[in-house]
C-alpha positions as CSV (number, residue, x, y, z in Angstrom):
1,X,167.0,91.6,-30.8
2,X,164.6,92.9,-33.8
3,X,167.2,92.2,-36.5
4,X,166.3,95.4,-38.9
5,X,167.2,97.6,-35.9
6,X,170.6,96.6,-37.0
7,X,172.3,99.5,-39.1
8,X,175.7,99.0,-39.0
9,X,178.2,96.2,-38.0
10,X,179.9,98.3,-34.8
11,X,177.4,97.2,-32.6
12,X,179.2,93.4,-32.4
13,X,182.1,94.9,-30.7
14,X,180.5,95.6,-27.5
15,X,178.3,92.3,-27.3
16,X,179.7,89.5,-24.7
17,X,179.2,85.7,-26.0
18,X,176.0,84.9,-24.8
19,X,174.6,88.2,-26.5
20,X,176.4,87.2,-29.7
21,X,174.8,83.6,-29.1
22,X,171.5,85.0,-28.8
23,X,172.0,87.5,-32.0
24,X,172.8,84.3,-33.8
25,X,169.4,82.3,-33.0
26,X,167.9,85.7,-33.9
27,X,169.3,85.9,-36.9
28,X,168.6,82.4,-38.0
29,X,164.6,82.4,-36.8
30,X,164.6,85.7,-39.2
31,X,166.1,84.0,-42.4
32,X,164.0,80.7,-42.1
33,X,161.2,83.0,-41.9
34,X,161.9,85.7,-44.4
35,X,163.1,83.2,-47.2
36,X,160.3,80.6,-46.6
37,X,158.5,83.5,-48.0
38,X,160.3,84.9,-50.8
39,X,162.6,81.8,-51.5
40,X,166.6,82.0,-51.8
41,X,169.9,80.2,-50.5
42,X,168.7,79.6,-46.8
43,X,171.5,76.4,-46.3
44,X,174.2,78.1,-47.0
45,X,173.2,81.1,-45.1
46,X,171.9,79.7,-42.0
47,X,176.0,77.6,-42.4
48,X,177.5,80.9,-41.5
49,X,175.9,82.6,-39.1
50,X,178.4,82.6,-36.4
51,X,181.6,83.3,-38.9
52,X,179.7,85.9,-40.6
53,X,179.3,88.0,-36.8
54,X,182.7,86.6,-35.8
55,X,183.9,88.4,-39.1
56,X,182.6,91.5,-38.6
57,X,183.2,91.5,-34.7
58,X,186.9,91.4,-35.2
59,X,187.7,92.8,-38.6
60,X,186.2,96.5,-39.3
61,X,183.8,96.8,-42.6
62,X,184.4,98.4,-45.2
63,X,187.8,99.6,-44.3
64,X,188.8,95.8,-43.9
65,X,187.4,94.1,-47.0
66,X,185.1,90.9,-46.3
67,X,183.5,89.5,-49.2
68,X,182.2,85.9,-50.0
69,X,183.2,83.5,-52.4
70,X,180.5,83.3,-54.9
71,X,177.8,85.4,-53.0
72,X,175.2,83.7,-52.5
73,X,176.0,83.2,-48.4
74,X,176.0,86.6,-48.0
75,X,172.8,86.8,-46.6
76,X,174.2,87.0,-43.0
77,X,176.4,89.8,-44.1
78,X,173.5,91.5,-45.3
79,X,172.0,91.5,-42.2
80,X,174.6,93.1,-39.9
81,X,175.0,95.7,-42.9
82,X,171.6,97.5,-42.5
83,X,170.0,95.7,-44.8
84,X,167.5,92.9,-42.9
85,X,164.5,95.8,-43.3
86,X,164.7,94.7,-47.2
87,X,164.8,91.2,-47.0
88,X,160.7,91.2,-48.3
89,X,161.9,91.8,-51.6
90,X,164.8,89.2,-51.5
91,X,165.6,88.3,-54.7
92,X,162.5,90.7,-56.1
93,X,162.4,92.9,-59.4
94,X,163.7,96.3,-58.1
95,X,164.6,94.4,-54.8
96,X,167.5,93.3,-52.8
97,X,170.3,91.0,-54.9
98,X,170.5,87.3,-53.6
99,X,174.4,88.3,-54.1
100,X,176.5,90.8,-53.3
101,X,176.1,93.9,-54.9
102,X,178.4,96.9,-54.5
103,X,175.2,99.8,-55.6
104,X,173.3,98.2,-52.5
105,X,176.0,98.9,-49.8
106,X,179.8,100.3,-49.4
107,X,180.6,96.6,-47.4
108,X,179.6,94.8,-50.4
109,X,183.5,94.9,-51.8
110,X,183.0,92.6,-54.6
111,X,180.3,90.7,-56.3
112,X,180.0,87.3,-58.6
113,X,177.3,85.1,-59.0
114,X,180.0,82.1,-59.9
115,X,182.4,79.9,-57.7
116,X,186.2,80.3,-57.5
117,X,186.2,84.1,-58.0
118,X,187.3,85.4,-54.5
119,X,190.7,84.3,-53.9
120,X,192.0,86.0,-57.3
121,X,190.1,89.2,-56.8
122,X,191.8,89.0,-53.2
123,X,195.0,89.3,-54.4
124,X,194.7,92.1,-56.6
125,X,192.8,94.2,-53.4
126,X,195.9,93.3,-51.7
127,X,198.5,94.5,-54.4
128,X,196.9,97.7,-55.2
129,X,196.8,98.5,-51.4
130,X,200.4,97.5,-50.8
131,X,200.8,100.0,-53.9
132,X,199.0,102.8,-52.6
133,X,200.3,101.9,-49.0
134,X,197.4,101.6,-46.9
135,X,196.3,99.7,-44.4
136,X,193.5,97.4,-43.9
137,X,192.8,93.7,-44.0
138,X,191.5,91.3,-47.4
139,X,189.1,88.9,-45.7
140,X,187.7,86.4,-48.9
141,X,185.6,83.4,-47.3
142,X,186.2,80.5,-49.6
143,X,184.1,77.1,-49.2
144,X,185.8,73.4,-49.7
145,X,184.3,72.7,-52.6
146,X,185.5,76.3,-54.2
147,X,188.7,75.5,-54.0
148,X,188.3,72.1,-56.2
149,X,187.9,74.5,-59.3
150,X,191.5,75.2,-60.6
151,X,191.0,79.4,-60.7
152,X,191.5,78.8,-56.9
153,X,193.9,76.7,-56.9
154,X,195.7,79.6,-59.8
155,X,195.0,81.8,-57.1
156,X,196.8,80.2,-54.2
157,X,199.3,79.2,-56.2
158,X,200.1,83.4,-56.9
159,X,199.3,84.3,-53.3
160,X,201.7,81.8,-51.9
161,X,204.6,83.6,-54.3
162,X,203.5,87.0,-53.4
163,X,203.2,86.7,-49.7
164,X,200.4,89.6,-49.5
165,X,198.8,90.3,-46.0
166,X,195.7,88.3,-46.4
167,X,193.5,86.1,-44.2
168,X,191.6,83.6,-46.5
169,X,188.8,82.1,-44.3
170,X,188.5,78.5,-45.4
171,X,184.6,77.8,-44.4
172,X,184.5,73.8,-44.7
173,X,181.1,72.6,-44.6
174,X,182.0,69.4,-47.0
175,X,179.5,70.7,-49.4
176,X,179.2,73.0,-52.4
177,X,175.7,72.8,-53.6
178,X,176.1,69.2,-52.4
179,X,178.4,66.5,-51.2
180,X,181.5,67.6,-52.4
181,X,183.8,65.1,-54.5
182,X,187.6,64.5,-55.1
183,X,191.0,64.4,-54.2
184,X,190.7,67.5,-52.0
185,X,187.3,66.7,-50.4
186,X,189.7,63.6,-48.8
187,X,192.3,66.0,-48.2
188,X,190.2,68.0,-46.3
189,X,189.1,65.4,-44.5
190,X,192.3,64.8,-43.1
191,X,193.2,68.5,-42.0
192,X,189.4,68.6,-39.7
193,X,191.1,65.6,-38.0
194,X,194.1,67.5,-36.7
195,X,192.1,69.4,-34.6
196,X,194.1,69.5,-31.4
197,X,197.3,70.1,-32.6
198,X,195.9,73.2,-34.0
199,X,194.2,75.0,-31.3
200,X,197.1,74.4,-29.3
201,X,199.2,76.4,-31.7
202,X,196.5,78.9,-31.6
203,X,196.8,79.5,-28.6
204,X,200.1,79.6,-28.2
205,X,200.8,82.4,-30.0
206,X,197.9,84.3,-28.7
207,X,199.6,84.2,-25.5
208,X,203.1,84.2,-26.2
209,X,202.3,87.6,-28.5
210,X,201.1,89.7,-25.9
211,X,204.6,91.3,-24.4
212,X,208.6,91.7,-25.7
213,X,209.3,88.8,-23.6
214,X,206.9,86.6,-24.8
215,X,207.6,87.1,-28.5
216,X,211.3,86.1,-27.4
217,X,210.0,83.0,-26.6
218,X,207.8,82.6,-29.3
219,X,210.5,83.3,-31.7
220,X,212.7,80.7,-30.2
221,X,210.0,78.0,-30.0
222,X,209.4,78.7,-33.9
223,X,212.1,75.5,-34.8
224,X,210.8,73.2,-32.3
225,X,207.0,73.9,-33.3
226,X,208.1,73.4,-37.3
227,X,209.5,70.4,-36.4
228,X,206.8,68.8,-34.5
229,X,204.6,70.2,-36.8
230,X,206.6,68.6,-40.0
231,X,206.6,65.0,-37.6
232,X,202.5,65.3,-36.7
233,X,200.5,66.9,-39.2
234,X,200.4,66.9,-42.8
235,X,199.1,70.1,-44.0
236,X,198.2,69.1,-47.4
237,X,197.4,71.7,-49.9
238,X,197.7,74.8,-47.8
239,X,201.1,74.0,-46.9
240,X,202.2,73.2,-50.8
241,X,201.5,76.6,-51.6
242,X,203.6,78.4,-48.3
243,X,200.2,79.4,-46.7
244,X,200.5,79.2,-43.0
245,X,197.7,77.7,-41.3
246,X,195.1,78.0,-38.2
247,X,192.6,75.4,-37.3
248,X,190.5,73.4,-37.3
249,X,188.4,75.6,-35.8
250,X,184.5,75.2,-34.6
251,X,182.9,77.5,-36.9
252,X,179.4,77.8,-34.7
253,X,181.5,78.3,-31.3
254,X,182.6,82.1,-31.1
255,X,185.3,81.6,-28.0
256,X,187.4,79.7,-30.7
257,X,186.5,81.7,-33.6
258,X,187.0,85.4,-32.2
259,X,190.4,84.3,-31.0
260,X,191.6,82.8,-34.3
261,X,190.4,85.8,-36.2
262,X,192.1,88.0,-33.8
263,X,195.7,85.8,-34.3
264,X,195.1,86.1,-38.5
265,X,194.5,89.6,-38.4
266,X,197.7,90.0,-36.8
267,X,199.6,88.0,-39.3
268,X,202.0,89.5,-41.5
269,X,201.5,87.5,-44.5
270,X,198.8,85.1,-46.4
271,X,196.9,83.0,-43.6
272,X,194.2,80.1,-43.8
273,X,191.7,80.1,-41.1
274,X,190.0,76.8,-41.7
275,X,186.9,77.1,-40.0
276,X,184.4,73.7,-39.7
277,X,180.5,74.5,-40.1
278,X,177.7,72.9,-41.0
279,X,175.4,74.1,-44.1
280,X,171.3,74.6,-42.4
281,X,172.7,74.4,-39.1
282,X,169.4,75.2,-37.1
283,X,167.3,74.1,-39.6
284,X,166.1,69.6,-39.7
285,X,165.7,69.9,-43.3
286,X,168.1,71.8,-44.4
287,X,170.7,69.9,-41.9
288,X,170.0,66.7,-43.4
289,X,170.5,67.7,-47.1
290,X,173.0,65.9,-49.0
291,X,171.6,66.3,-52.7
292,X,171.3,70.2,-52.4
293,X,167.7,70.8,-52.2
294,X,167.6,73.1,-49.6
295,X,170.7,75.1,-51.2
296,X,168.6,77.1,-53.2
297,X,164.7,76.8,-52.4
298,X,161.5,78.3,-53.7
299,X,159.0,79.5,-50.9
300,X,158.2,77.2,-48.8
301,X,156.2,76.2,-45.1
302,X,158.9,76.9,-42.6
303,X,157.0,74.4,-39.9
304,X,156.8,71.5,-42.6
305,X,159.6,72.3,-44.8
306,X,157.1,71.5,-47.5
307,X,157.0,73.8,-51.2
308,X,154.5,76.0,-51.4
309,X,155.1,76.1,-55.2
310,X,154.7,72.2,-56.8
311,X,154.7,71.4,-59.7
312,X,151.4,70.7,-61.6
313,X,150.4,67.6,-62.4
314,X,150.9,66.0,-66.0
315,X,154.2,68.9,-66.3
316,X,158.0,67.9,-65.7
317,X,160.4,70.2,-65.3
318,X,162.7,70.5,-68.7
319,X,165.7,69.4,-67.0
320,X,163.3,65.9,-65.5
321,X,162.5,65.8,-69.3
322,X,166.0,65.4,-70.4
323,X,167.5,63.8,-67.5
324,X,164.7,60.9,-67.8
325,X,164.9,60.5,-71.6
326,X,169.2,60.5,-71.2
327,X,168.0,57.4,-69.1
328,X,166.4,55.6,-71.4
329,X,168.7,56.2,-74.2
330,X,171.3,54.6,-71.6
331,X,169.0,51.6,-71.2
332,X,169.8,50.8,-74.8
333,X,173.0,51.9,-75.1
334,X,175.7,50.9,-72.8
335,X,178.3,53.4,-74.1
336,X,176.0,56.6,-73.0
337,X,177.9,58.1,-69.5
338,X,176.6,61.6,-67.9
339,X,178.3,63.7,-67.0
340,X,178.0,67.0,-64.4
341,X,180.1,69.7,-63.1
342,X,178.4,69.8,-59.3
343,X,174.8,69.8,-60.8
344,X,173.7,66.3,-60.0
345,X,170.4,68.0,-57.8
346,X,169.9,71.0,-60.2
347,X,170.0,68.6,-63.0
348,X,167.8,66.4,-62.1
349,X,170.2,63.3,-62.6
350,X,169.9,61.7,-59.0
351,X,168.0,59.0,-61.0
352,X,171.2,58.5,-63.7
353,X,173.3,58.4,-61.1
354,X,171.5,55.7,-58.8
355,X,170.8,53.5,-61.6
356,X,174.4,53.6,-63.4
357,X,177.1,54.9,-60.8
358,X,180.1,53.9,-63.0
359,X,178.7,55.6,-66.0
360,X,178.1,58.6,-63.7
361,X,180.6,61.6,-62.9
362,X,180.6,64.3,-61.0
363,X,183.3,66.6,-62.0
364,X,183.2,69.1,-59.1
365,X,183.3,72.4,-59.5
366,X,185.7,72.2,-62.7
367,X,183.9,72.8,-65.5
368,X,186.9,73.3,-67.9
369,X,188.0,69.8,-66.6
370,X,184.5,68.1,-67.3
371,X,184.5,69.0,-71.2
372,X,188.1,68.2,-71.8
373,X,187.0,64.8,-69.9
374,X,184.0,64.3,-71.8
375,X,185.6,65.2,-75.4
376,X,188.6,62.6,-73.9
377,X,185.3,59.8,-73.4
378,X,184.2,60.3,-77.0
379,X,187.3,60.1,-78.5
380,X,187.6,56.4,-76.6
381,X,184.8,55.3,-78.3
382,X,181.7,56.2,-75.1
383,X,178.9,58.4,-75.6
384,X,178.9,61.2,-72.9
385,X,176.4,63.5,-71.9
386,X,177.6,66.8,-70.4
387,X,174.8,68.6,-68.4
388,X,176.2,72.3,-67.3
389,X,174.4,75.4,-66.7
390,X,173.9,77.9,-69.2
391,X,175.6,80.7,-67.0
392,X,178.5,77.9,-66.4
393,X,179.2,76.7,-70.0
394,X,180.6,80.3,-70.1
395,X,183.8,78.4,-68.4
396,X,184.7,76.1,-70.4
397,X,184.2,77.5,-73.4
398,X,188.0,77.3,-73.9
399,X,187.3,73.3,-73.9
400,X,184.6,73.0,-75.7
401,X,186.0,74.9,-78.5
402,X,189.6,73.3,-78.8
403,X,189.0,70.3,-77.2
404,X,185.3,69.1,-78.6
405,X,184.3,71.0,-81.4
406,X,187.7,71.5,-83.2
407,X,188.3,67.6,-83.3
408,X,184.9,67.3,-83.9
409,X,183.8,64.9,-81.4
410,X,180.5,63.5,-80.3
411,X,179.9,65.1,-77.0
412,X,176.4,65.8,-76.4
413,X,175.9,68.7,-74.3
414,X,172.8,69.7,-72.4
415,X,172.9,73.3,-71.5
416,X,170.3,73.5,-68.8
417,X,168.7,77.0,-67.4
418,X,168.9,78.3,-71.1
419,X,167.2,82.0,-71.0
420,X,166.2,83.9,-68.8
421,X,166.7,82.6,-65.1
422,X,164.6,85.1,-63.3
423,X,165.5,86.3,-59.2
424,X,169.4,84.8,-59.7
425,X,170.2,87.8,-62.0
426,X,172.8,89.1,-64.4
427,X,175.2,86.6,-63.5
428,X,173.1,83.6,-64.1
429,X,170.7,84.4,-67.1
430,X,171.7,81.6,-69.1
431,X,171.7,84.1,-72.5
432,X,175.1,84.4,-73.8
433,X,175.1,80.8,-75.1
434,X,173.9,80.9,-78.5
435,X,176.4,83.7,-79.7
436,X,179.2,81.7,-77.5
437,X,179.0,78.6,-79.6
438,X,177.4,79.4,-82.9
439,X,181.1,80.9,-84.3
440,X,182.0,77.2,-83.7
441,X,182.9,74.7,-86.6
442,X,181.3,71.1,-86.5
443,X,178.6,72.1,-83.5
444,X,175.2,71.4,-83.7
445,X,173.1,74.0,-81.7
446,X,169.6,73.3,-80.7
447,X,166.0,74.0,-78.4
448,X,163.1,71.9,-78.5
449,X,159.3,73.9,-78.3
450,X,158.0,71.2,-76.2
451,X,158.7,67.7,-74.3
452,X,158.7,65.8,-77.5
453,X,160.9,67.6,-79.4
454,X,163.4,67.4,-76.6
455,X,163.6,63.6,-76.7
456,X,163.7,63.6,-80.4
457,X,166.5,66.4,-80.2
458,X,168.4,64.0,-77.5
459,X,167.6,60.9,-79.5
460,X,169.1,62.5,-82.9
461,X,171.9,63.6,-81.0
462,X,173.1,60.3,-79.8
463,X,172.3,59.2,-83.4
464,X,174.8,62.1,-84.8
465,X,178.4,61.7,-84.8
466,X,179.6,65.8,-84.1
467,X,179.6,68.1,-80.8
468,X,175.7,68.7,-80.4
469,X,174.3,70.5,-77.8
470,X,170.5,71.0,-76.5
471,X,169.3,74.4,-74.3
472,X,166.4,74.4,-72.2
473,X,164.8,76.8,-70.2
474,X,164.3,76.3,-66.4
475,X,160.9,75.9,-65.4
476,X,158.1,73.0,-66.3
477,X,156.2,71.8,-69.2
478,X,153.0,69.3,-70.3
479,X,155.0,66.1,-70.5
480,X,153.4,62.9,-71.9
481,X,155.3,59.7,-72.5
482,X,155.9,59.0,-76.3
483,X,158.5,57.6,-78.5
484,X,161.8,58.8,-80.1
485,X,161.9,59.8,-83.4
486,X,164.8,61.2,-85.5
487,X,165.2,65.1,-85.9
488,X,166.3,66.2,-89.7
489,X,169.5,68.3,-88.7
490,X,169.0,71.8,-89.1
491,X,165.0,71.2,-90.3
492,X,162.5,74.0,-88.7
493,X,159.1,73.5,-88.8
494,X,155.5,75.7,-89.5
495,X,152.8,76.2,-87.2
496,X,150.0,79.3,-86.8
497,X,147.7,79.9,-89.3
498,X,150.3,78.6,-92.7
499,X,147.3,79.1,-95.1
500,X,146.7,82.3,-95.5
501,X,149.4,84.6,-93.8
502,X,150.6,87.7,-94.5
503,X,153.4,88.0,-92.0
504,X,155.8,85.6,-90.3
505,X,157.0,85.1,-87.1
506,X,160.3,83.0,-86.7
507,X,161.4,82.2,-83.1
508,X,162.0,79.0,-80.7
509,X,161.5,77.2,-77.8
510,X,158.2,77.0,-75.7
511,X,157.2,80.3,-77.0
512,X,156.6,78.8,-80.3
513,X,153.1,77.2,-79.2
514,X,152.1,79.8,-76.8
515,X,152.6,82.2,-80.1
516,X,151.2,79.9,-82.7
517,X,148.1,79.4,-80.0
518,X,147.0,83.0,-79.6
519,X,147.5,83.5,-83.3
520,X,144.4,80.8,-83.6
521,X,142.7,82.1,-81.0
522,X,142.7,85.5,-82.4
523,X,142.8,84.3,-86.0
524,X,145.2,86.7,-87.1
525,X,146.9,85.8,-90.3
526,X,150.6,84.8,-89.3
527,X,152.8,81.7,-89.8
528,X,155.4,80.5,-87.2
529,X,158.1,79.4,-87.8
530,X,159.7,77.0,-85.3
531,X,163.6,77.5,-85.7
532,X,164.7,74.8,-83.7
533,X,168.3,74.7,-84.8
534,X,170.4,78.0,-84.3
535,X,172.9,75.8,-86.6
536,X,172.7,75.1,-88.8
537,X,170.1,77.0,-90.2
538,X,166.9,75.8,-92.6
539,X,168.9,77.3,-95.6
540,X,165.8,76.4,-97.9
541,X,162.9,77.7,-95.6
542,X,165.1,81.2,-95.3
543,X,165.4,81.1,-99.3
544,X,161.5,80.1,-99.7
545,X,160.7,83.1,-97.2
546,X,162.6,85.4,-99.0
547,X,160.9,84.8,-102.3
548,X,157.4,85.5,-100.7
549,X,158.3,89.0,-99.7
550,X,156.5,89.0,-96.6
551,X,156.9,90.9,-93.4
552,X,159.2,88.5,-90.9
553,X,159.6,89.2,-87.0
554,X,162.4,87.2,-85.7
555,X,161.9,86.8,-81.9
556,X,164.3,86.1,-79.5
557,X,164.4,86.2,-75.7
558,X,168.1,85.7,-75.4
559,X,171.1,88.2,-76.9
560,X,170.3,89.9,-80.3
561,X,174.0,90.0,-80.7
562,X,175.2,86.2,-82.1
563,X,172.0,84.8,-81.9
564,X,169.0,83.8,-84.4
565,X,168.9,87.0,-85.9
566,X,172.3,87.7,-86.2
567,X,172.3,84.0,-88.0
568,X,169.8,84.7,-90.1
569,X,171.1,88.0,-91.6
570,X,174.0,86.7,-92.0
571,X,172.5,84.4,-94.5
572,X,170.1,86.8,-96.4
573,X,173.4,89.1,-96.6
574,X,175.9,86.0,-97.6
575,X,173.5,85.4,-100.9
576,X,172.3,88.4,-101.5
577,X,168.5,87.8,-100.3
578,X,165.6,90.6,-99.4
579,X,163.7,90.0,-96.5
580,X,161.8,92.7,-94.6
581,X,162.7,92.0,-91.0
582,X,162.0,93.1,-87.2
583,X,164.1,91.8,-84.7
584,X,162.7,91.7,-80.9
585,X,165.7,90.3,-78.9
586,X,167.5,91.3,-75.4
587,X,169.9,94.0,-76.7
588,X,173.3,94.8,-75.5
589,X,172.8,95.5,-71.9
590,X,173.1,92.7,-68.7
591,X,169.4,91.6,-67.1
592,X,168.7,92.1,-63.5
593,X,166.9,89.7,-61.3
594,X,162.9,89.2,-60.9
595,X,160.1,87.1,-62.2
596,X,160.5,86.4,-65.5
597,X,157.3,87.9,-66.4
598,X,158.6,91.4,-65.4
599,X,162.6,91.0,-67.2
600,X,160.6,90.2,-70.7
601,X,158.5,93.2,-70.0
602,X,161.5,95.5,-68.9
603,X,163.4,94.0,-71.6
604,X,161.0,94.7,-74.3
605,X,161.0,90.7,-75.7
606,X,157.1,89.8,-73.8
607,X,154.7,88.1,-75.5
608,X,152.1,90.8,-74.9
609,X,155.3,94.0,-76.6
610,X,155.4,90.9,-79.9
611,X,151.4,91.1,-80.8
612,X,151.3,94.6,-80.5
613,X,154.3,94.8,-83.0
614,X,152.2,91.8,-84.9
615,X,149.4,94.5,-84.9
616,X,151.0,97.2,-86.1
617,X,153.1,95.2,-88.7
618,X,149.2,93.9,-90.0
619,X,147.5,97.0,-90.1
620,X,150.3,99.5,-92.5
């Protein structure tokens, strides 16, 4: 069927299983093609195809409340929603959300953009119906390596004590972005083996529930099946927590999904459904990912799996930049270890990890776990490297504070995707960090302009004995090999036209030579200043600018609130300066998704809205 005929998720009801079969391949053929042409999370998404129809088959949207761990699977969900007639803006400024989003649609029920969020949010939907005593089902889909991180596990532990109506869809693909690690992933691995057992008490109670007589028996066959259970099968986690328990179940096969579904939603109580798929089933690449390529991809050639978008030749990416200077340092220095929560891929550390797997950790998805671990490594004398997300470092930030930066330990940290993010949106914009850890005692806070200045940042940092952490922007840069040279903490440098100037433009990062650049071009007469450290600041330079009485624009493309800005004017105010000052910055709103080109310009904080304030500034 054309899939943006779809309107609404009633339709499913009436479809036998070789319809429903056939809606599946449908749906997959139209994701492989629509994201090959707009990019987005295509593995995960072609993974649920038939549990996503199977959901909505048996439970009824929105009165029944299906949301997705995270989000970003709910393409499929989408879909049977009404929504597949959008799908050419996936992702797009002013589009459809790669997440869910309750202003697109009354079956979005929740929305994050981050792991582990689902089971909690499922227990208070449960509560506050139980409260207001209605009636409907709370359907969270959780993935395995979701419920590593310990909100889950805070979650479960609550539900289990609670004992809320609530079927908690355990999707179990053995992946999060990639191969999941841990004591659980091997836990896990034991419960797909009980398969048998399993369906046969599935169907047992499917069949013993249908009459008076048969409940009778059911009821009395409740000891014997404990006990046999309790003698064959180890339930592991679920059963730790008092969650009762159906599956294995064949996630792609709909005449043992629609059944199971069915027994949960009958259940009077919390219930796992631990259903067994296979992230970019129907898709060769995306099948035979195990680093998390094809998790999240850019647009690509749907016959060749090949990127339409490579990138240029002589450029790295920022986080190739780090990740291959972190490699060198650890060439020299045997007590350097790296670590990541889940970001090997995204990080670009596949390398690190190939060259020095007992220096190497992957942390799951824990990240308050990684920087007490990390700070724990430092304190015994080693050298780590923590490489998080922007968007995640949010996480920990409980860690980093009491655990690294009040002991004051050398942790380096390397907070990747820094900035703006573009089509992930508001929840991963990477631009809370600066005003998350500049309040901080002891920390060092940092962003190179270029590819040099980022070794020599990473270089100093290993060189410095306090929590120092580096930001960089997703995207790529010129790279050209060179070597390391030590960073004066806290020094900012001058660039533009520092001759003759009558105004002065302080700001960081890769804008600084892309600013200083068309200021030659255009010969205007402006200094810039490259503030490379948030903290601490170049007390002198602020105290030699002050004196000149010149006009100052201090641009940032991250939060106004807590960041450069805020730093500086703190100073100037502290001892008693004058210093005549615009501020361009993201003020205090969240940032959708789109191209970054189009946030900057939405937000005010382009390149194009600073040289017309330059202008004007010039000409009064």
């Amino acid at each position: 069927m054309n899939v943006k005929d779809i309107k609404d998720p009633t339709f499913l009801k009436d479809l036998n299983y070789k319809q429903l079969n056939d809606l599946s391949l449908d749906i997959r053929n139209f994701l492989i093609d629509a994201i090959s042409k707009t990019g987005g999370h295509l593995a995960s998404n072609l993974g649920v195809v038939e549990l996503t129809i199977a959901l909505h088959r048996v439970f009824d949207s929105p009165k029944d409340k299906i949301f997705f761990d995270v989000g970003h699977q709910s393409y499929v969900h989408k879909i049977l929603t009404g929504r597949a007639n959008q799908f050419d803006k996936l992702r797009q400024y002013h589009g459809l959300s790669g997440f869910q989003k309750r202003e697109e649609s009354i079956h979005d029920v929740w929305e994050a953009g981050h792991s582990s969020t689902a089971l909690s949010a499922a227990l208070g939907m449960c509560i506050a119906r139980d409260l207001d005593n209605k009636d409907f089902c709370v359907v969270p889909v959780v993935g395995d390596g979701a419920l590593s991180s310990g909100m889950s596990l805070e979650a479960l532990n609550e539900i289990g004590e609670e004992k809320r109506r609530c079927v908690i869809i355990f999707n179990d693909n053995n992946m999060s972005i990639s191969k999941n690690v841990g004591a659980l992933s091997h836990s896990f691995t034991r419960l797909r083996s009980d398969r048998n057992y399993n369906l046969i008490k599935t169907n047992m109670k499917r069949s013993l529930s249908k009459n008076n007589m048969g409940k009778a028996i059911l009821s009395s066959l409740t000891n014997i099946k404990d006990h046999f259970k309790e003698s064959v099968i180890d339930f592991g986690i679920f059963k730790e927590f008092g969650l009762e328990y159906l599956g294995p179940i064949n996630g792609h096969n709909f005449k043992e999904l629609i059944p199971a579904l069915e027994t949960a939603k009958c259940h009077d109580g919390p219930i796992v459904v631990h259903v067994i798929t296979k992230k970019g089933k129907g898709y060769l690449p995306c099948e035979d990912d195990i680093n998390g390529v094809w998790h999240g991809i850019g647009p690509f050639n749907p016959v060749t799996g090949r990127l339409l978008n490579e990138t240029p030749k002589n450029c790295k990416s920022w986080s190739s930049i780090i990740a291959d200077d972190l490699l060198k340092l650890a060439d020299e220095n045997e007590n350097i270890l790296c670590l990541t929560p889940a970001m090997i891929a995204g990080s670009k550390l596949e390398k690190f990890f190939a060259k020095y797997p007992f220096r190497s950790f992957d942390c799951g998805i824990a990240e308050e776990h990684a920087a007490t671990f990390a700070a724990s490594l430092s304190l015994s004398g080693k050298r780590p490297f923590l490489a998080i997300y922007s968007s995640f470092l949010q996480r920990c930030y409980d860690q980093i504070n009491h655990d690294i930066c009040r002991m004051d330990l050398p942790v380096v940290i390397g907070i990747d995707r820094a900035g703006l993010v573009g089509n992930d949106g508001d929840t991963h914009h990477g631009v809370f960090d600066i005003g998350i850890l500049r309040p901080l005692p002891n920390i060092i806070l940092s962003q190179p302009k270029d590819a040099k200045e980022a070794g020599d940042l990473l270089y100093t940092a290993f060189n410095t004995n306090h929590p120092f952490a580096i930001r960089y922007p997703k995207g790529t840069i010129n790279y050209t090999e060179t070597t390391f040279e030590n960073i004066e903490i806290g020094s900012w440098t001058k660039h533009g036209n520092i001759n003759d100037y009558k105004l002065i433009v302080m700001t960081y990062g890769e804008d600084v030579d892309k600013i200083a650049s068309k200021i030659e071009i255009n010969n205007l007469p402006v200094m810039v200043i490259n503030c490379r450290f948030f903290k601490p600041l170049d007390n002198n330079m602020i105290e030699s600018i002050a004196k000149e009485k010149k006009k100052v624009i201090i641009y940032e493309t991250d939060m106004l609130i807590g960041g450069l800005s805020s730093a500086i004017l703190e100073y100037i105010n502290d001892h008693k300066l004058n210093m005549d000052i615009e501020r361009i910055g993201i003020k205090d709103n969240y940032v959708t998704f789109g191209a970054n080109n189009l946030l900057r310009k939405e937000q005010s904080i382009d390149i194009n809205y600073l040289f017309d304030k330059i202008n004007d500034l010039l000409m009064r």
